[in-house]
C-alpha positions, 0 to 999 in steps of 0.5 A: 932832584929838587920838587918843583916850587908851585909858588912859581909855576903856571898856576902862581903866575896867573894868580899873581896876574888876576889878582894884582889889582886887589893889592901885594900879592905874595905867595908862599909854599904851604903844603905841596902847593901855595899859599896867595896872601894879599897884602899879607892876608892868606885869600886862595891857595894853589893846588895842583895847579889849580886855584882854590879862593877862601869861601864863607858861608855866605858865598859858598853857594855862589862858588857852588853855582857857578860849578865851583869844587871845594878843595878836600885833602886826605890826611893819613890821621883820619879816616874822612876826607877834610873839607876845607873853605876854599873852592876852585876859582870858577871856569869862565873866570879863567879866561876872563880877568874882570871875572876873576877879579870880582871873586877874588874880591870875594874871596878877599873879602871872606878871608878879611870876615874870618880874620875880624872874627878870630881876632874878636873871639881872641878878644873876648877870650883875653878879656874872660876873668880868669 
């Protein structure tokens, strides 16, 4: 029996719907759940049927306000639950697609800082004399 693809549920579904004004939006399996890329940057994710959107430290108290929980996952290697940056899409944004438009232009807009930093960390260390 075939597990159920979460790239193409309910969930994936109202992702695709919500955030398609922000531009191509794919989803991918990743990790018994889905990846949700915008124009090929991975933003949010789907687990458990639920939507989780990429935070920094900049937002995440906005996510957290708002009654926001961050995603944890327990890996059998170590002893604590992991943390990730990534907090449910808020409720009342569920029912309402200009709000959930607005933090997922938050959400793009972390995962875009992320990207842009890991690519100028990349850079200074190419550039390190060796």
């Amino acid at each position: 029996m075939s597990r159920p693809n979460p790239a193409r549920g309910a969930a994936a579904a109202l992702a695709q719907e919500l955030f398609a004004p922000l531009g191509k939006i794919t989803l991918k399996r990743l990790f018994g759940g889905a990846g949700i890329y915008c124009d090929g940057l991975f933003f949010a994710l789907i687990h458990d049927g639920g939507i989780y959107l990429k935070v920094a430290p900049d937002t995440e108290a906005l996510f957290r306000a708002a009654g926001s929980e961050p995603f944890v996952y327990h890996n059998p290697k170590r002893a604590q639950p992991v943390q990730l940056s990534y907090w449910t899409l808020p409720g009342e944004a569920l029912d309402d697609p200009d709000c959930a438009l607005d933090w997922g232009r938050r959400a793009l807009h972390s995962a875009r800082a992320v990207a842009v930093a890991k690519a100028s960390k990349a850079t200074k260390a190419d550039k390190k004399p060796g």
